[in-house]
FIFI-583551 format. One record per residue: x negated, y negated, z of N, C-alpha, C in turn; residue in three letters. Coordinates in steps of 0.1 Angstrom, whole numbers, padded with zeros to 4 digits, always signed. Example, Ala and Ser with C-alpha at 12.3 -4.5 7.8 and 13.67 -1.06 7.14 Angstrom:
<pts>
-0132+0057+0078-0123+0045+0078-0132+0033+0078ALA;-0128+0022+0071-0137+0011+0071-0129+0000+0079SER;
</pts>
This chain:
<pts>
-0298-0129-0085-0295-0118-0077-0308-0112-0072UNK;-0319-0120-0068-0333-0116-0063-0341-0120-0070UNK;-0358-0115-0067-0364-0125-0072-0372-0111-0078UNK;-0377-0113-0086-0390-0105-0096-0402-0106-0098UNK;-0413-0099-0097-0423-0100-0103-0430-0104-0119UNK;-0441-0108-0122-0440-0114-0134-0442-0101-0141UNK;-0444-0090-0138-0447-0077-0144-0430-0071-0150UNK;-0424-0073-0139-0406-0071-0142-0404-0079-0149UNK;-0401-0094-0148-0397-0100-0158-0405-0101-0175UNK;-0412-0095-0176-0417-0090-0183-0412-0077-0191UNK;-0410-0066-0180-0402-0057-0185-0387-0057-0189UNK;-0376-0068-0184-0365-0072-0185-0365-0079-0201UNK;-0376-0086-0205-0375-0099-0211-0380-0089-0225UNK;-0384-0080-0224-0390-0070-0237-0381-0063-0242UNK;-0372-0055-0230-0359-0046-0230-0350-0056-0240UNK;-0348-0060-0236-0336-0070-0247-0346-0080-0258UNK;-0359-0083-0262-0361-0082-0274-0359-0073-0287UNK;-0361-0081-0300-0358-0076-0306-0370-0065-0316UNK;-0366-0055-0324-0376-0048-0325-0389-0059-0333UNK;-0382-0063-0342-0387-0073-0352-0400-0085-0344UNK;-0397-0084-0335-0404-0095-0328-0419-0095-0322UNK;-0419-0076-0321-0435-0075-0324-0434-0076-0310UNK;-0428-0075-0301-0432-0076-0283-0431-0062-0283UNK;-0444-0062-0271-0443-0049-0268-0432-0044-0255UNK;-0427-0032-0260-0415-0020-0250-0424-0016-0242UNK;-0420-0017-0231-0422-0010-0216-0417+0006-0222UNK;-0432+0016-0213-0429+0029-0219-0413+0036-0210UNK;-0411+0047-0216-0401+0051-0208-0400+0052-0193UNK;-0413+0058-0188-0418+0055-0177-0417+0045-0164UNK;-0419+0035-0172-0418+0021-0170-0403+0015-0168UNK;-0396+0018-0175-0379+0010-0174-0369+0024-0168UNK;-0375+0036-0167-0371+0045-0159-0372+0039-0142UNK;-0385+0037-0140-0386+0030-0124-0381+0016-0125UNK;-0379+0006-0133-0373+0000-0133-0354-0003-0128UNK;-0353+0008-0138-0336+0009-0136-0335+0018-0123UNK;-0339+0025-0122-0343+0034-0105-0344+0023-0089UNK;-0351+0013-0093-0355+0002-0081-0346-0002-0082UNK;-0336-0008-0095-0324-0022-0096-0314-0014-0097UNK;-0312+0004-0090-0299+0005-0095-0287-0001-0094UNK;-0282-0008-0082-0273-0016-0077-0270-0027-0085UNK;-0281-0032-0095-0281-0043-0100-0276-0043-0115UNK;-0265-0041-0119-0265-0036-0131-0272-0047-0140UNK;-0271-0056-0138-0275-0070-0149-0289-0066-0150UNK;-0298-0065-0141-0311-0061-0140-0310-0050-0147UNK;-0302-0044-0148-0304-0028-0153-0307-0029-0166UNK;-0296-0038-0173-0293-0039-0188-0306-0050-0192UNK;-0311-0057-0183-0319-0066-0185-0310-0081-0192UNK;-0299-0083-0182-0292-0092-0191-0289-0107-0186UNK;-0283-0117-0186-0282-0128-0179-0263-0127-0172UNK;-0264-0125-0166-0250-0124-0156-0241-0135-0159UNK;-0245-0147-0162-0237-0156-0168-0232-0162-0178UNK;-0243-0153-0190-0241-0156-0203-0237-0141-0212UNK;-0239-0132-0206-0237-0120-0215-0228-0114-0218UNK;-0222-0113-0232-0211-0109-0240-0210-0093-0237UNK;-0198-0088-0242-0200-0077-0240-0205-0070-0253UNK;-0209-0075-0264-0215-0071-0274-0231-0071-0269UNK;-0235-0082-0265-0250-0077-0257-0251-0068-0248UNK;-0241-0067-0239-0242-0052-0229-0242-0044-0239UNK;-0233-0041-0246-0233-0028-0258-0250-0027-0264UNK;-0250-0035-0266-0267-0037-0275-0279-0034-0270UNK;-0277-0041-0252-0286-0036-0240-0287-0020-0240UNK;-0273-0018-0236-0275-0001-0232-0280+0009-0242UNK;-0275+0004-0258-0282+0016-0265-0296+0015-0266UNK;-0303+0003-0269-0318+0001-0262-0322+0006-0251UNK;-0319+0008-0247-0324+0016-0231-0322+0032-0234UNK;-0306+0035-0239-0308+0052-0240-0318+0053-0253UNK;-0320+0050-0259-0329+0052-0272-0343+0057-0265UNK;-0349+0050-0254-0359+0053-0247-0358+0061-0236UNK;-0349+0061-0224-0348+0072-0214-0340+0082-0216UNK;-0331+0084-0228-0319+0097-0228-0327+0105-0225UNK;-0322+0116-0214-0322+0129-0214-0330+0137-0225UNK;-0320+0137-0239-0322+0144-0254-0338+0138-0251UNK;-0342+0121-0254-0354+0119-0265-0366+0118-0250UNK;-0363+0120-0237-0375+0118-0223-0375+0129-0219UNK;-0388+0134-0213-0391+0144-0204-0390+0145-0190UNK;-0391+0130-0190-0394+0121-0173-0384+0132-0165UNK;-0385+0135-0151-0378+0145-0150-0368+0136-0138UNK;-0370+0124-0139-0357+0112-0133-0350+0107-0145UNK;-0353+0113-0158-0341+0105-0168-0329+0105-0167UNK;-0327+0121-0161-0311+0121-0160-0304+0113-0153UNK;-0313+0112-0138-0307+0097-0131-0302+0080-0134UNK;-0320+0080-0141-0317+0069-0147-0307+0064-0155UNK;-0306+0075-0167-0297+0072-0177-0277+0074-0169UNK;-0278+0081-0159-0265+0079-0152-0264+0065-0146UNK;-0271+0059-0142-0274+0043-0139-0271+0034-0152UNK;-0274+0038-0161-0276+0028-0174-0256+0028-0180UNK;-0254+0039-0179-0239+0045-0179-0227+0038-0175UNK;-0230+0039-0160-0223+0033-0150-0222+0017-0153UNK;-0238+0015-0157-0236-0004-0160-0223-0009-0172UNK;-0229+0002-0180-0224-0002-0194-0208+0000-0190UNK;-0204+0013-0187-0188+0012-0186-0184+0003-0173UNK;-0193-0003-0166-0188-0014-0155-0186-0025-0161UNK;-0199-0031-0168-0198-0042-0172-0186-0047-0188UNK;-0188-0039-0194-0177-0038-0203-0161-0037-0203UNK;-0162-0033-0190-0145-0033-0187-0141-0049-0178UNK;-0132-0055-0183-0131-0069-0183-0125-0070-0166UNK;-0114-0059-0159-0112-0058-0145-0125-0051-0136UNK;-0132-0042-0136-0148-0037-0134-0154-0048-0132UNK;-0159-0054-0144-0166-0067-0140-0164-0076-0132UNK;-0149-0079-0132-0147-0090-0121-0148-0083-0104UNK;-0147-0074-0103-0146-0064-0095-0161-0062-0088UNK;-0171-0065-0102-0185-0059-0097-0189-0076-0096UNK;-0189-0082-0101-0195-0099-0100-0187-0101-0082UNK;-0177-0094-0073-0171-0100-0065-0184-0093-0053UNK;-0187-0079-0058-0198-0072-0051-0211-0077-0050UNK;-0214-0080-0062-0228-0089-0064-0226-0101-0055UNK;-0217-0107-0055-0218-0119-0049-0215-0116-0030UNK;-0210-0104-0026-0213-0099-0013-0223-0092-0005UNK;-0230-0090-0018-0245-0078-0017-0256-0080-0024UNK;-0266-0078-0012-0279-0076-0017-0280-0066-0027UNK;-0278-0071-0036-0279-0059-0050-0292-0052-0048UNK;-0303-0061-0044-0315-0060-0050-0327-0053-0035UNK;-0318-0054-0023-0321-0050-0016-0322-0037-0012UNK;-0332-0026-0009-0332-0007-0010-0321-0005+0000UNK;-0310+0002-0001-0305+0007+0010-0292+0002+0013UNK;-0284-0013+0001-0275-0017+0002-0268-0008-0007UNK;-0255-0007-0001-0242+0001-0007-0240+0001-0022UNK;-0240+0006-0032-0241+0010-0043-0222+0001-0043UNK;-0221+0001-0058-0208-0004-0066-0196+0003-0060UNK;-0198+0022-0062-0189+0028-0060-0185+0027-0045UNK;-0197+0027-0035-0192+0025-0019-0186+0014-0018UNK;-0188+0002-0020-0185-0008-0019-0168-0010-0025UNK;-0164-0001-0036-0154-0003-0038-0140+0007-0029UNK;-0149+0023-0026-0145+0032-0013-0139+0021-0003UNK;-0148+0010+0001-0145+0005+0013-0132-0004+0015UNK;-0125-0009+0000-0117-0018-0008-0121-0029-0008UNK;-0134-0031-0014-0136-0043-0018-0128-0045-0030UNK;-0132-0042-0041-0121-0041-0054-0113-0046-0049UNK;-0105-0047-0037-0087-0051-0038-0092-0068-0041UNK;-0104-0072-0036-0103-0085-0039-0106-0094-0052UNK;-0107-0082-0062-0105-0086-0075-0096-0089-0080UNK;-0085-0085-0072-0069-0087-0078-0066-0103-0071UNK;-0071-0111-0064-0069-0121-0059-0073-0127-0070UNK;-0064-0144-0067-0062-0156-0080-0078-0158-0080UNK;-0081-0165-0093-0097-0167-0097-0098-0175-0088UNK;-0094-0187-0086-0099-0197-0077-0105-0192-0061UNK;-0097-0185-0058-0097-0180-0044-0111-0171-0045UNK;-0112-0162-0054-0120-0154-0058-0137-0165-0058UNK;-0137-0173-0065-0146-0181-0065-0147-0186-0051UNK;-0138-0192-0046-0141-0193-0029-0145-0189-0026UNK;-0144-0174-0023-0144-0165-0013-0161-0165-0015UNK;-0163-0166-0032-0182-0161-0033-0185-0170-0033UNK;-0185-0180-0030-0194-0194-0023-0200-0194-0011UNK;-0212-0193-0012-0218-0197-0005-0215-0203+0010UNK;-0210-0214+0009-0207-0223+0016-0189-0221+0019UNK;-0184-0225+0005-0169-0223+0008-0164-0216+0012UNK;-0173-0196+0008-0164-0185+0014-0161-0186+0029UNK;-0169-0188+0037-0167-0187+0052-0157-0194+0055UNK;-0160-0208+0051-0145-0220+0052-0131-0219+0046UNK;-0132-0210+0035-0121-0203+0029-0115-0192+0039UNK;-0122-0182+0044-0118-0175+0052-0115-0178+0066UNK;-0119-0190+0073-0116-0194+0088-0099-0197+0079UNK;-0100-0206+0072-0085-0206+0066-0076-0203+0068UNK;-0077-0190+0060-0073-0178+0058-0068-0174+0067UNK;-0077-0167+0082-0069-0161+0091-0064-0173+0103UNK;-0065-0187+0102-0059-0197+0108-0046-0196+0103UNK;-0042-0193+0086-0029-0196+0081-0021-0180+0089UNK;-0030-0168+0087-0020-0157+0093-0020-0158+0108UNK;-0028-0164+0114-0026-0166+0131-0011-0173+0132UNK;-0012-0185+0127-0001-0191+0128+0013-0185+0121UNK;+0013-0179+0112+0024-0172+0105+0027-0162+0118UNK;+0017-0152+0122+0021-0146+0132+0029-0151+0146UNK;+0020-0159+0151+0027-0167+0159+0042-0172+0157UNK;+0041-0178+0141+0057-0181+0143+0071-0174+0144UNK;+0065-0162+0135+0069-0149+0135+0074-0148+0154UNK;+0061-0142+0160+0067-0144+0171+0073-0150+0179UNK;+0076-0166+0175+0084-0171+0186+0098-0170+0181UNK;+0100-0171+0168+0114-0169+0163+0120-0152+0167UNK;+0113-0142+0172+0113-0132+0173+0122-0133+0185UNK;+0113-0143+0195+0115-0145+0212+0127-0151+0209UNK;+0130-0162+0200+0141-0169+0207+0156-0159+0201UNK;+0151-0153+0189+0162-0143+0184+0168-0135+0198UNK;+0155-0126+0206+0162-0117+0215+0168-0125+0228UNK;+0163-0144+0233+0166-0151+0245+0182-0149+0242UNK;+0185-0154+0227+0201-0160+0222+0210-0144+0223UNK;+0203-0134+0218+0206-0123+0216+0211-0115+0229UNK;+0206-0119+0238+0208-0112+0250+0219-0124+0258UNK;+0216-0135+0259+0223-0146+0266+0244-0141+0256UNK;+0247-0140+0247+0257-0137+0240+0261-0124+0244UNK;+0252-0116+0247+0256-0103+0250+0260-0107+0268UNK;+0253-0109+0273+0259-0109+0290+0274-0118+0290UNK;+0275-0133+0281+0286-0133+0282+0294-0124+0274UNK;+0292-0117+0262+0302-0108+0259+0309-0096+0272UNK;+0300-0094+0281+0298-0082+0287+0311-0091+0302UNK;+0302-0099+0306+0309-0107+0317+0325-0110+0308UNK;+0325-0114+0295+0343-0115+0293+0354-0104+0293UNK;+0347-0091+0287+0358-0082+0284+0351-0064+0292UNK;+0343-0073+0302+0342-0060+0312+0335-0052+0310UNK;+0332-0053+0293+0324-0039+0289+0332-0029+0277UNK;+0347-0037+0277+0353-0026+0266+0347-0027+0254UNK;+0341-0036+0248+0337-0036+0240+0324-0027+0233UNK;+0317-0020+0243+0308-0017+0240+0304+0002+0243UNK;+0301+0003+0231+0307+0016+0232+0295+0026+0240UNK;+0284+0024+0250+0272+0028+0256+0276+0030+0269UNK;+0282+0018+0275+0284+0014+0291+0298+0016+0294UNK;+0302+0013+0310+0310+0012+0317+0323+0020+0308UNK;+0331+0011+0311+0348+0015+0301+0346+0014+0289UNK;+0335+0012+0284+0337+0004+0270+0330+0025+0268UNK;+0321+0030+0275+0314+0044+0271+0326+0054+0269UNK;+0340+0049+0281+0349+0059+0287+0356+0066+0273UNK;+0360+0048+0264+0367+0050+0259+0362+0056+0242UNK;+0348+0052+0241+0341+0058+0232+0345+0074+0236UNK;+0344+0082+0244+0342+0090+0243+0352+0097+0240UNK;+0365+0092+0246+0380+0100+0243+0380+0097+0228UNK;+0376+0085+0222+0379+0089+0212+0373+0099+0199UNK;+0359+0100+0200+0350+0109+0198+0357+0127+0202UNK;+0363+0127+0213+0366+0139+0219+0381+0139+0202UNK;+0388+0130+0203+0397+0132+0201+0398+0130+0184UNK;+0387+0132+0178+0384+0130+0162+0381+0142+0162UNK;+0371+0148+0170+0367+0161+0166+0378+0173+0173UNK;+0393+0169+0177+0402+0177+0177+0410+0176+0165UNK;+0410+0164+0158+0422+0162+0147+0413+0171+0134UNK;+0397+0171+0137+0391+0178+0126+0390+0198+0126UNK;+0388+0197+0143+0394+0214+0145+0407+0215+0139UNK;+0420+0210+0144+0430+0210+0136+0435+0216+0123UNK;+0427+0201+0119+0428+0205+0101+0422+0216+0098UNK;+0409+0223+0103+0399+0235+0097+0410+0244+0100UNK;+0418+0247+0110+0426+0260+0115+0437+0258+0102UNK;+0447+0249+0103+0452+0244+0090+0450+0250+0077UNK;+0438+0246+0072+0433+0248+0057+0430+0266+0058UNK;+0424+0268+0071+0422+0283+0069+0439+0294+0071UNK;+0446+0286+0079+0461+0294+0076+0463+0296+0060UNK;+0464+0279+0059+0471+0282+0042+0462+0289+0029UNK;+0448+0293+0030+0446+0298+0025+0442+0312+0026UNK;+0450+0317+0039+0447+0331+0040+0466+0334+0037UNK;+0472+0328+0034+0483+0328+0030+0487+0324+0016UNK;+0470+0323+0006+0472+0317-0005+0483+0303-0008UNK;+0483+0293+0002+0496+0287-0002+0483+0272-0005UNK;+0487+0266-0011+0471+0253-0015+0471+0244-0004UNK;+0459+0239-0006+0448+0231+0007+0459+0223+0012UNK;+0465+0219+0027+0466+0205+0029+0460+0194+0025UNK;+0466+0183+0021+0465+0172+0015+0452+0163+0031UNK;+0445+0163+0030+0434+0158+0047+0439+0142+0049UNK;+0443+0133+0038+0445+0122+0041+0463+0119+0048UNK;+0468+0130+0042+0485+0132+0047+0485+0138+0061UNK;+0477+0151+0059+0477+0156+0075+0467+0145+0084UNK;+0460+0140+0080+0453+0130+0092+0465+0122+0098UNK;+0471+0117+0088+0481+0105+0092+0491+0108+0101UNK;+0496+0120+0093+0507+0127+0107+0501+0133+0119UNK;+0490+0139+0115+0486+0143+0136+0482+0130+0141UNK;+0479+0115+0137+0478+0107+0147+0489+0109+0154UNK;+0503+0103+0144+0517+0105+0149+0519+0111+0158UNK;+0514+0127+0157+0522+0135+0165+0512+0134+0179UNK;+0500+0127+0176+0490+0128+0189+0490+0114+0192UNK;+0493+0110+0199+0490+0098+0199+0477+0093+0211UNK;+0471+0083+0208+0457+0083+0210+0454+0080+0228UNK;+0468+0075+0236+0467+0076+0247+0482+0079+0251UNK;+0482+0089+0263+0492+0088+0272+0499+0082+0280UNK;+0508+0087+0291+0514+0080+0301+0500+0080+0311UNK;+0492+0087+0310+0486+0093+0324+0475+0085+0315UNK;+0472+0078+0307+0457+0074+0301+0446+0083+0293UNK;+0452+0095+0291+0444+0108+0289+0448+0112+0272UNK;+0440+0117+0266+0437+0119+0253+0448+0132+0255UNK;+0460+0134+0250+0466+0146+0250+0458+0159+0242UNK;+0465+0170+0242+0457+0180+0236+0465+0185+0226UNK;+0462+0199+0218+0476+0196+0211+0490+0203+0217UNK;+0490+0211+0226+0499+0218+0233+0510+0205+0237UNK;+0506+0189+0235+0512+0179+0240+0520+0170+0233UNK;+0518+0183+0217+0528+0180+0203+0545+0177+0206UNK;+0551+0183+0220+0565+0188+0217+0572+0195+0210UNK;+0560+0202+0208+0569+0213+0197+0566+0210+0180UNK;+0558+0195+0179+0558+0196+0164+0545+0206+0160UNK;+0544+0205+0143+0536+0219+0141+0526+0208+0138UNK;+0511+0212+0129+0504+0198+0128+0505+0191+0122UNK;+0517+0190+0108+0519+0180+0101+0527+0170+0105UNK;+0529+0172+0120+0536+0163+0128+0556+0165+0128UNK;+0559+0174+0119+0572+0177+0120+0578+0192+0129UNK;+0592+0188+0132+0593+0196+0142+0590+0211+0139UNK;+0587+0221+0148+0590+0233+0146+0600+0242+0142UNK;
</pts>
């Protein structure tokens, strides 16, 4: 993830020695501007190997590091920074979905470059969603070589999905409309309750639902200003068809004055 100086690798390679070993620790000073230049880089940060490092070594990295930059034991007046950098590594790299999350960013970004998008931007933007993708694909995608060829793929496979999408789309409305003009050309239009006779007759009957429903309301409000109990709605529906019947001599939705005399339960007066 970039390249180092033999002065850094030097300070990387001490950071993760052991105390026993008699190498000398970069002062706080020292792995303060360190972890400050690599912030992006968390592996650099911890001083670790990205391909080999347990998460018992990141544990082991980061307390080595706060032991020297915490806040509590430095004066440095960038420790607080730093040590929020050291933080961020440790709860990144330790968390098993994070990691794959941040190895997907590493592999999109100049980690090591000033001025490239930190972890958290990079995941703002939804990179992270591509952590949720199969490993394999995942590895594609961070190849070198494969990712591009993975991705012409990719949007070749949704070009074509779209496309087919679209023509099944086209031939749905060609068949869709060709059935409708013959439906239209056989029965004139009655069928359809928008247009021509087919609208006329929608309408009378619409006109003539919401009189059998006036009806009933006048109904239910008699018998209960007369305390006598509700009309039965499915008994009186049946009889005011009866007594109404849905077309006349003249083709006209009658009214109810065109009862004969019955009352609205359809029997005489």
């Amino acid at each position: 993830m970039g390249t180092t100086t033999s002065k850094e690798e030097a300070y990387e390679s001490a950071s993760t020695s052991d105390p026993e070993s008699g190498a000398e620790r970069p002062s706080a000073e020292d792995e303060i501007a360190r972890v400050l230049r690599y912030q992006n880089n968390y592996y650099k940060v911890l001083g670790l190997d990205p391909r080999t490092c347990t998460a018992a070594q990141i544990k082991r990295a980061y307390y080595k590091l706060a032991r020297v930059i915490h806040p509590d034991k430095c004066r440095h007046p960038k420790a607080t920074e730093a040590m929020g950098v050291v933080t961020s590594a440790h709860s990144t790299l330790t968390n098993s979905t994070l990691r794959a999350a941040y190895d997907m960013y590493a592999s999109q970004t100049d980690v090591d470059k000033a001025g490239a998008d930190s972890f958290h931007q990079w995941e703002s933007k939804g990179g992270s969603q591509m952590a949720h993708l199969p490993p394999w694909l995942v590895h594609c995608l961070a190849h070198p070589i494969l990712g591009p060829i993975t991705m012409f793929f990719i949007w070749l496979l949704l070009l074509t999905a779209a496309l087919v999408f679209l023509a099944l789309f086209l031939c749905y409305m060609v068949v869709h409309m060709i059935f409708w003009f013959l439906c239209c050309f056989g029965c004139g239009g009655h069928c359809w309750p928008r247009y021509g006779e087919g609208a006329r007759i929608h309408a009378r009957r619409q006109e003539r639902f919401m009189r059998m429903l006036h009806d009933y309301e006048a109904e239910a409000m008699m018998a209960k200003a007369k305390g006598e109990p509700m009309p039965d709605p499915n008994v009186f529906f049946q009889n005011w068809n009866i007594a109404h019947p849905e077309v006349d001599e003249d083709g006209e939705v009658p009214f109810a004055s065109a009862a004969h005399g019955r009352n609205q339960y359809g029997s005489m007066s």
